[in-house]
Each structure stands twice: as structure tokens, then as C-alpha cells.
C-alpha positions in Angstrom: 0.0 0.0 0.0 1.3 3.3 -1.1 0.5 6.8 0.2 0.8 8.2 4.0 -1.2 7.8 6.6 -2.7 11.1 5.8 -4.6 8.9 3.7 -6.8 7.6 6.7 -6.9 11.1 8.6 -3.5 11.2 10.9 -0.6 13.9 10.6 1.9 13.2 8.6 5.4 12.0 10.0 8.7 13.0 9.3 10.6 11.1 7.0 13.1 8.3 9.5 16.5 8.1 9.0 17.7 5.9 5.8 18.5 2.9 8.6 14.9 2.7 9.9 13.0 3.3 6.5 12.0 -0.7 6.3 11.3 -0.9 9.8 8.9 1.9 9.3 7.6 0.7 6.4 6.6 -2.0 7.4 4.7 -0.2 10.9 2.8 2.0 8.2 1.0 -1.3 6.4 0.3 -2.9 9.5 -1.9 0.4 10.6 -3.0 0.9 7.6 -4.7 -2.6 7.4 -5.8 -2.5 11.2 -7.7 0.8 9.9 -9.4 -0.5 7.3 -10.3 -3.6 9.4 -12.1 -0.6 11.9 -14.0 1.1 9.4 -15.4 -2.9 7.8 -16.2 -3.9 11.3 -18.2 -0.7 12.1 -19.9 -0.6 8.8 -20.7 -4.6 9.6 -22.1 -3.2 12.5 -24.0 -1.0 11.9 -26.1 -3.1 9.3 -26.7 -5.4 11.5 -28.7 -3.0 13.7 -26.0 -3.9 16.7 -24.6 -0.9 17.5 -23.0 0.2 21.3 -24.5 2.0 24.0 -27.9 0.9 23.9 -28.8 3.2 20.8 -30.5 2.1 17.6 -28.2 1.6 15.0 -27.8 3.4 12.3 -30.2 3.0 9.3 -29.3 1.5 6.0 -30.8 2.1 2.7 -33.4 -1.2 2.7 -33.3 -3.8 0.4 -36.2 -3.9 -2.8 -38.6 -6.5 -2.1 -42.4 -6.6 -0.3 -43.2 -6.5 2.9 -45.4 -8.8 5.4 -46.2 -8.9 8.9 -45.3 -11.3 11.5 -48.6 -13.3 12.1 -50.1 -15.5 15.4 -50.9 -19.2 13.6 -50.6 -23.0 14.1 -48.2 -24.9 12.0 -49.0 -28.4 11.0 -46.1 -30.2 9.6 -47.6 -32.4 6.3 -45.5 -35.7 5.4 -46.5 -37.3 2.5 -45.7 -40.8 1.6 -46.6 -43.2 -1.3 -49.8 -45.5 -1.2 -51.7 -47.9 -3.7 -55.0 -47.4 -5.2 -56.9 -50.6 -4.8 -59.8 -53.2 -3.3 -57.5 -53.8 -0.4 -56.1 -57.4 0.0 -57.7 -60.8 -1.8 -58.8 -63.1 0.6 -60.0 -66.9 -0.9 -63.9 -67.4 0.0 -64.3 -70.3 2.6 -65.8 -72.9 0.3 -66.8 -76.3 1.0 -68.6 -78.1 -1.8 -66.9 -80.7 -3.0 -67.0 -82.0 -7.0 -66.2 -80.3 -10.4 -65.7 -76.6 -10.8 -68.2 -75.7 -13.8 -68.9 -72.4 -13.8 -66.9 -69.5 -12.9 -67.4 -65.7 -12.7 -65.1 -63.0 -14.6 -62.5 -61.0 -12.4 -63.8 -58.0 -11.0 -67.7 -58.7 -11.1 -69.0 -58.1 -8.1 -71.8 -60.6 -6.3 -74.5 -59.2 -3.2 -76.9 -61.4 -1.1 -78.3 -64.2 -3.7 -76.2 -64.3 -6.0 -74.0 -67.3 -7.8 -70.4 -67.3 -6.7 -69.3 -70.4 -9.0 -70.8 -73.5 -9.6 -69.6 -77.3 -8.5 -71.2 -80.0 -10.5 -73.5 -77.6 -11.8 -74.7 -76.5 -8.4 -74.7 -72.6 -7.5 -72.7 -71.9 -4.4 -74.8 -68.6 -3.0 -73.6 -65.8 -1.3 -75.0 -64.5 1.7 -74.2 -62.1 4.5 -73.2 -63.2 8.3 -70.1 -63.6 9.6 -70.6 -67.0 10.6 -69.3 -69.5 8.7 -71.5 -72.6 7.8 -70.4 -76.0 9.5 -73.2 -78.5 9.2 -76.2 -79.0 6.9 -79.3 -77.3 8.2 -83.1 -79.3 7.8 -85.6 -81.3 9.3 -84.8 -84.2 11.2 -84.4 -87.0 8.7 -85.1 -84.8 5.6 -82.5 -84.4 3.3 -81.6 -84.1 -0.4 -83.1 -87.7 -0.5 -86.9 -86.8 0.8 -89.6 -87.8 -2.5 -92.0 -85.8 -3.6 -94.4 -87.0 -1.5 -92.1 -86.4 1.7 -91.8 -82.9 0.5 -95.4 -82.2 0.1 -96.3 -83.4 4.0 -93.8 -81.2 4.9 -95.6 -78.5 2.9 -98.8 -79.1 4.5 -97.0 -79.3 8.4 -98.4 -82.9 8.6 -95.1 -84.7 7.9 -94.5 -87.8 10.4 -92.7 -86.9 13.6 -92.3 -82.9 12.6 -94.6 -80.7 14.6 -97.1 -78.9 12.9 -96.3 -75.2 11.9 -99.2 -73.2 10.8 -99.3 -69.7 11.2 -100.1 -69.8 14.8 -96.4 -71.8 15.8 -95.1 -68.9 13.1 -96.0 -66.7 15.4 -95.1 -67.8 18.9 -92.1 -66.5 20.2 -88.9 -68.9 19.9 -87.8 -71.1 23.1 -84.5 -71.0 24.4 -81.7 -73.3 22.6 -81.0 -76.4 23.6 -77.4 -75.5 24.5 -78.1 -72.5 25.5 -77.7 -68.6 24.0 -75.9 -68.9 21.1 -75.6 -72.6 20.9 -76.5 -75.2 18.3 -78.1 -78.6 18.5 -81.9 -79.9 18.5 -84.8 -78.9 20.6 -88.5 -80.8 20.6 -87.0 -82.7 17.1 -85.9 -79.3 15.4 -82.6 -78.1 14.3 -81.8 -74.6 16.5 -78.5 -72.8 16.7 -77.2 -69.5 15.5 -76.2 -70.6 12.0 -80.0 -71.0 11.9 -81.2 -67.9 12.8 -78.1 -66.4 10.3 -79.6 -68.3 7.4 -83.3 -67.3 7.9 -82.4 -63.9 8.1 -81.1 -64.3 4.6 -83.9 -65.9 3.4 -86.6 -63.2 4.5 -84.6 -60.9 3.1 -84.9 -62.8 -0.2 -88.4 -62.0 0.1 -88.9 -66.3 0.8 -91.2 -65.5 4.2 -94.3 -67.3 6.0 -91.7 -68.3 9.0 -90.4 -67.1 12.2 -87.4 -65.7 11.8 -85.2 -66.9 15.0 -82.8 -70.1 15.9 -85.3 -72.8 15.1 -85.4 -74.8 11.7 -89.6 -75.5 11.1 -91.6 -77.2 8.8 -92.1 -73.5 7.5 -88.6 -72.7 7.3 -88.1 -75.9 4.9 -91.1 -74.6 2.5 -89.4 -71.6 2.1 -85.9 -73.3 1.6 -88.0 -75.5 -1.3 -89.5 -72.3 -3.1 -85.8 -70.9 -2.7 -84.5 -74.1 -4.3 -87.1 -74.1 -7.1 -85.8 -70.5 -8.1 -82.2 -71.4 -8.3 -83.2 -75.3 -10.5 -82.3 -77.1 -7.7 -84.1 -80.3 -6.4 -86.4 -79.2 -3.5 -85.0 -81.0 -0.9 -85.6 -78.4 1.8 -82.1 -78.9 3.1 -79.7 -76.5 2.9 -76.4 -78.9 2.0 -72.9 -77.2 3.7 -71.3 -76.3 0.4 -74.9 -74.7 -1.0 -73.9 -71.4 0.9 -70.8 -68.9 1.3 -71.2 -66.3 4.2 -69.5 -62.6 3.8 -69.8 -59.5 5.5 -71.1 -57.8 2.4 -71.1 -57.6 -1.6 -67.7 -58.8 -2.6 -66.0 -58.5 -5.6 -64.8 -61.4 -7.7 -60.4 -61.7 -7.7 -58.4 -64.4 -9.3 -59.4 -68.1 -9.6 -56.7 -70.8 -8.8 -58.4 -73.3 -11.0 -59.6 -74.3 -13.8 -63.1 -75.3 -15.3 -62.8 -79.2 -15.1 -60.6 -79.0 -12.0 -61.9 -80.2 -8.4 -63.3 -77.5 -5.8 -61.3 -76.3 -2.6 -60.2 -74.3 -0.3 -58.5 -71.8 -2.7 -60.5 -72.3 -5.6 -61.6 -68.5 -5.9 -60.6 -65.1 -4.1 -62.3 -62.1 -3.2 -62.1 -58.4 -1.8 -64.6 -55.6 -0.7 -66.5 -53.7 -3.4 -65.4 -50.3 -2.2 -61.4 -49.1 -3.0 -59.4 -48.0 -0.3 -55.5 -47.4 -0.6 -52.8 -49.4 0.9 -49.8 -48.1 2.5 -46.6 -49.9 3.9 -45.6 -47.4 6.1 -42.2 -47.2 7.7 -42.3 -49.1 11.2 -39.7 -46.1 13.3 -42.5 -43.4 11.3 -45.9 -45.1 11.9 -47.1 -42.9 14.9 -49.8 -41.3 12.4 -51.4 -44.5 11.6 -53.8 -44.8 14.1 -57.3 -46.0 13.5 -59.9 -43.3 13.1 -57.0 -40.8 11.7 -58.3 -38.7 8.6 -55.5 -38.4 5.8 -55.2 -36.5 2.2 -55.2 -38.5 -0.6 -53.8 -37.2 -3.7 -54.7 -39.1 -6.9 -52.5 -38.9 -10.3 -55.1 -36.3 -11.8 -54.2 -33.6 -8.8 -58.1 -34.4 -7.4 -57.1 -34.9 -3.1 -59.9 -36.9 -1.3 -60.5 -37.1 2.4 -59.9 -40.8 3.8 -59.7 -42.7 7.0 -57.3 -45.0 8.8 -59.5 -48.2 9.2 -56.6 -50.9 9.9 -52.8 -50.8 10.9 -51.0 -54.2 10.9 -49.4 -55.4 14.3 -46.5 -57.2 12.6 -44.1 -55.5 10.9 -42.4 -56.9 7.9 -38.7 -56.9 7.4 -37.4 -54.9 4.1 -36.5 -56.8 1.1 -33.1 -58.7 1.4 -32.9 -57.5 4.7 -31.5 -60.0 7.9 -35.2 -60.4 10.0 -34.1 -58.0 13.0 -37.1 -57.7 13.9 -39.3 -53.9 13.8 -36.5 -52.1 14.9 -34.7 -52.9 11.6 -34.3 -50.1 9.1 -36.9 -50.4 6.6 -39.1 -52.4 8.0 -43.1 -51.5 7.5 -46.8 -52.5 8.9 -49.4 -52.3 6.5 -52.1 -49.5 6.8 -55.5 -49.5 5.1 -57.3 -46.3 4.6 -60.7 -46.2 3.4 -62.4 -43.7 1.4 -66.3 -42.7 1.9 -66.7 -40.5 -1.1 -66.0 -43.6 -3.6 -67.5 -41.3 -6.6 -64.4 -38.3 -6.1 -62.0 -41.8 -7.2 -63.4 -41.3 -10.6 -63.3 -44.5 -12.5 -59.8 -45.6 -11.8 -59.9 -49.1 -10.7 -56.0 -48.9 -9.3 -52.8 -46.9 -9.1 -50.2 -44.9 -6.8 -51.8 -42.4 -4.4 -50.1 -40.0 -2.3 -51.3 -39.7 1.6 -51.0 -36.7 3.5 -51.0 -36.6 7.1 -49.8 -33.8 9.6 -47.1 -35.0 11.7 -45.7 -32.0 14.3 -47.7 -29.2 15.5 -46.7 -25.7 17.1 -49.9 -24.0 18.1 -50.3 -20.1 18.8 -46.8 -19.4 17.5 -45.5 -16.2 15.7 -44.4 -17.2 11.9 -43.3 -15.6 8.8 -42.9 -17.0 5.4 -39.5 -18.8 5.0 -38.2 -16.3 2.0 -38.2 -13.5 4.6 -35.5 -15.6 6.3 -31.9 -13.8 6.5 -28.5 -15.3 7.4 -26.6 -13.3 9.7 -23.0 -12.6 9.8 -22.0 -13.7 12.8 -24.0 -17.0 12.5 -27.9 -17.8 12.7 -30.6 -16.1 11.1 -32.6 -12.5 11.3 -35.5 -10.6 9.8 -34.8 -7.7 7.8 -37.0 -5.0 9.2 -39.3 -2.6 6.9 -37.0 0.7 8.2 -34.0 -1.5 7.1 -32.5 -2.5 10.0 -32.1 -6.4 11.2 -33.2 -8.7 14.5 -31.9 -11.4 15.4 -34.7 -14.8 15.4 -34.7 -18.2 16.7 -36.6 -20.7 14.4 -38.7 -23.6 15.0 -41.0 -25.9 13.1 -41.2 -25.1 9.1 -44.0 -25.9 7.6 -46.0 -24.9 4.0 -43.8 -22.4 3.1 -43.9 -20.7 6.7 -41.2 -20.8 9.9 -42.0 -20.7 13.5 -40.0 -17.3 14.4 -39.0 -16.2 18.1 -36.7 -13.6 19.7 -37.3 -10.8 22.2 -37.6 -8.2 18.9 -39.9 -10.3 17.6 -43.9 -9.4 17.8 -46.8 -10.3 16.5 -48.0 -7.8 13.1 -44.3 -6.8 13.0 -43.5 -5.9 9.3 -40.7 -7.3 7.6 -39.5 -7.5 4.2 -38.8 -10.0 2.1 -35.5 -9.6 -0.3 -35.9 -10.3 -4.1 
């Protein structure tokens, strides 16, 4: 650096003898710089709005750019993870005729209360709703799939040897106790009783196949209805509901995959089925899972943009290890439980039958905090990060959650409808 140090506002000094002149040199630079530093430091100062004696600093010139106020809100933090559009898991339906698969429905067709399932040796295997699975054939003592014609029509009339007769009067009465007791199943006065009973006659009635009491006992009247709901399905009118004649569900179900064949033999995983209604699936991390709790309302945001309110209606209690991962258990990186949300408004799905989804769910909250938009941020010299006020001067803020564009700001300059600027 050249010049003297009349150049930063001293009096100039006499020239030192030719001995001292690089000694004195080099004194000269080293004020020179430790001037300069003053004047950056005080200027550094000064913009920061932390100048001495308890005055305000300074103002500077502000910076372009709009202006907000601080504002009193609650921040939700949103997470968003990735779910599948679908009917939810197939489950195989709990068949148990035994013979020749004959007949089978397409994939996706959906069945109610009545309606064919498949057919084994050209038989229709009926759905109906309960959630109690069937277990024995259900008739009158004796009867069965081997009864004539003439059995059938004593029957009919209520006449039929060792049945009680059951006109309209015995329709009527109330129903006694079973013989094992509420709930049970076995045979009281020569009639079948039990639950599984009262399950399928509450089917039946609601087939509109009446002119029985509806409760645990299997009648003579129950049996004439049975035949007339035999006759409309082209089945021999036994009056005996066989175990493999009926499937119970909870509800409509929708037809999935079939195992077999036509020609094969029936079982247990002959054909599959899910709900009617879609709902999205989500593996959700196992360490992140704290939002999955039934009852919880989520976002869902389809492919088109459309977002649709759903519901948490099952979280798994297992968790699954990650793929090629060594089994250590939920406490493994990775490793998921599976969550199924359910969606009410199945019209705002549009037709889409399956697909990825995106769930929303808020994760932490800060309630009746002060906030400003992130952009209004500012990092400070000396470390963290300020607000540049509207007069041009800067405080110093401590943040907190962020959330939708916004940050939770605090600080003892900090108050609520404050106005702050936001730098281009």
C-alpha cells in the first residue's frame, strides 16, 4: 500500500532516518490494514442494527422487495408418503362343496346377497351375509336331499310324520331357548336350532322367501321356504340347505383371481375375493408409523391432482422386514406395517380401478406461535438467522418448526403484526 497515513486522517510524520526506512515501512501497512479492518467492522455493525450504547443503529438504505407482517398461527407439519389405489387385499372365500368346478365368474364382477359365486357340478354356491361361517347342513330331522316328492309335500302341509305342525299360529309364537343355551346349536323338541339357523333365515326373508319365524329354530315353515328358494335357483327341492350350497361374507364382494380351472376339483383356494369399495394401501415405515392410528383422517392425492379425504381403518401389528434384509425384527431399518385407509366418497376416485396415491398426514404441530414465510428468512453474519426490518434495519430470530412455506420465528424483537421485508 502506497501513500501516507494522511490517507486515513492522521498527521503526517517525518521522513526516519535511511537505517529505519524498512522498519517503518513496514509499521505503516500494519496500521494501515488495522484501519481499514475498523471502518469494515463498524460498517458490519451498523447493518446489523448492533450498535454500542444501547442506541438504535444506524439506518441503511433497505433492500427492494415486499413487505409482510409477522402473524399468530398453528403450523402443521404435512408428510406425505406413497400409497396404492386398490380393493385392499384378496382373501380366498371359505368354500366347501366338494366336486367339479363348472362355472366361474369373470375377475372384478361383483356378487350381493343371492347371487352365484361359481358353480360345483353344476350347483350354484350362493352368497349371503353373516359372519358366521357354515359348519353343518341345516333341515328337518331326517329330511335331506333324499326326501320324495311326496315327503316334500307333508312337509308343505305341516303334517309330515314326527315334525310338529307349523301353521301360522307356531309362526308366530315366540322362539324357546336353545337347547345349548344362547348362542348354541343342536336340536330342541326334534328341530334343528342354533345361530347358523337364525343367520340363514335372516337371509332368506330378506330374499323376500317368508311365512316363517325368523329366529334359531329350523320349522316345517322354514323348509317350504328353503323349497321355493330351491325351485328359483333349478335345484331339487329338498328343503335342506347342504354345507357347500352357501358362502357367508360380511357384504357384496368383488370377484379376484381363480386358482383353477373349469374341469378341476373345488377347494379351499378355488376363488378369491375383496370388498367392493377401493381404499389405498400403505406400507408405512415401522420407526414413522405414529400417524397410523385408526380413526386418523389423511389426504389423498390421486395422479389427476383431485385430493380426497380418507380414513385410517386398519394398521398391521406385525411388521415386515425390508426386502433382502436379515429379519431383525421392527426395529430394523426399513421395515413397514401395513395400513389400510378407506375412502367414503367412492365417486371423487373417478373411474380408476387402481394406481399410486399420495397420503397426506400432519405429523408435528406448534400452536399459537408467531411465523413468517420462509423467504423473509436472512442469514446473519455472525452465525444464525434475522429478519430484515421494513425501516432497514435487522433482528436477530430463533426458528422452530417449518411448515408450508412458513417458519416458526421467536426472539425478544420479535412481535406479532411486525412488518418485515422479504429480499428479491
Amino acid at each position: 500500500m502506497t501513500g501516507t497515513l494522511t490517507d486515513l486522517g492522521g498527521e503526517p510524520e517525518a521522513e526516519p532516518a535511511p537505517g529505519r526506512r524498512r522498519g517503518w515501512r513496514r509499521r505503516r501497512t500494519a496500521l494501515a490494514g488495522a484501519a481499514v479492518l475498523v471502518v469494515a467492522a463498524v460498517a458490519v455493525a451498523g447493518a446489523l442494527g448492533f450498535g454500542g450504547g444501547g442506541h438504535e443503529s444506524p439506518k441503511v438504505p433497505p433492500r427492494a422487495g415486499s413487505v409482510v407482517a409477522v402473524k399468530r398461527t398453528t403450523l402443521a407439519e404435512r408428510v406425505t408418503v406413497d400409497g396404492q389405489l386398490g380393493y385392499g387385499t384378496e382373501v380366498p372365500l371359505p368354500l366347501k362343496a366338494t366336486g367339479t368346478v363348472t362355472w366361474l365368474p369373470q375377475q372384478g364382477a361383483t356378487v350381493g346377497r343371492g347371487g352365484t359365486l361359481l358353480r360345483v357340478d353344476d350347483r350354484p354356491v350362493v352368497l349371503m351375509y353373516g359372519a358366521l361361517p357354515t359348519y353343518r347342513d341345516l333341515g328337518l330331522p331326517g329330511a335331506g336331499g333324499g326326501r320324495t316328492d311326496g315327503e316334500r309335500s307333508k312337509a308343505s302341509d305341516g303334517t309330515s310324520s314326527g315334525t310338529p305342525t307349523d301353521g301360522p299360529a307356531a309362526a308366530d309364537a315366540p322362539a324357546p331357548p336353545s337347547a345349548s343355551g344362547s348362542g348354541g346349536s343342536g336340536r330342541q323338541g326334534g328341530e334343528l336350532t342354533g345361530m347358523d339357523v337364525l343367520q340363514f333365515e335372516r337371509n332368506l326373508a330378506a330374499l323376500g322367501y317368508t311365512g316363517f319365524t325368523v329366529d334359531e329354530r329350523f320349522t316345517a315353515a322354514t323348509a317350504q321356504a328353503v323349497e321355493r328358494w330351491q325351485k328359483s335357483l333349478g335345484l331339487p327341492q329338498t328343503g335342506t340347505v347342504g354345507i357347500g350350497d352357501v358362502i357367508y361374507a360380511s357384504g357384496r364382494v368383488r370377484i379376484g383371481h381363480a386358482d383353477v380351472r373349469l374341469g378341476d376339483a373345488a377347494g379351499e383356494n378355488t376363488l378369491t375375493c375383496t370388498d367392493t369399495s377401493r381404499k389405498v394401501m400403505v406400507n408405512a415405515s415401522a420407526a414413522d408409523a405414529g400417524w397410523a392410528r385408526r380413526g386418523a383422517g389423511v389426504r389423498i392425492t390421486l395422479p389427476s391432482g383431485t385430493s380426497v379425504q380418507g380414513t385410517v381403518v386398519s394398521v398391521g401389528k406385525q411388521a415386515s422386514a425390508p426386502e433382502g434384509g436379515g429379519g431383525g425384527g421392527t426395529a430394523d431399518a426399513g421395515a413397514s406395517v401395513p395400513v389400510t385407509i378407506s375412502v367414503k366418497d367412492q365417486k371423487a376416485l373417478g373411474s380408476s380401478e387402481g394406481g399410486p396415491v399420495t397420503v397426506g398426514y400432519v405429523g408435528r404441530e406448534a400452536r399459537n406461535v408467531l411465523s413468517v414465510p420462509v423467504s423473509a428468512l436472512v442469514a446473519l453474519a455472525e452465525g444464525g438467522y434475522g429478519l430484515e426490518t421494513e425501516d432497514g434495519r435487522f433482528v436477530a430470530v430463533k426458528t422452530g418448526l417449518f411448515a408450508d412455506g412458513d417458519v416458526e420465528v421467536s426472539g425478544t424483537a420479535v412481535r406479532e403484526g411486525m412488518k418485515v421485508r422479504i429480499p428479491e
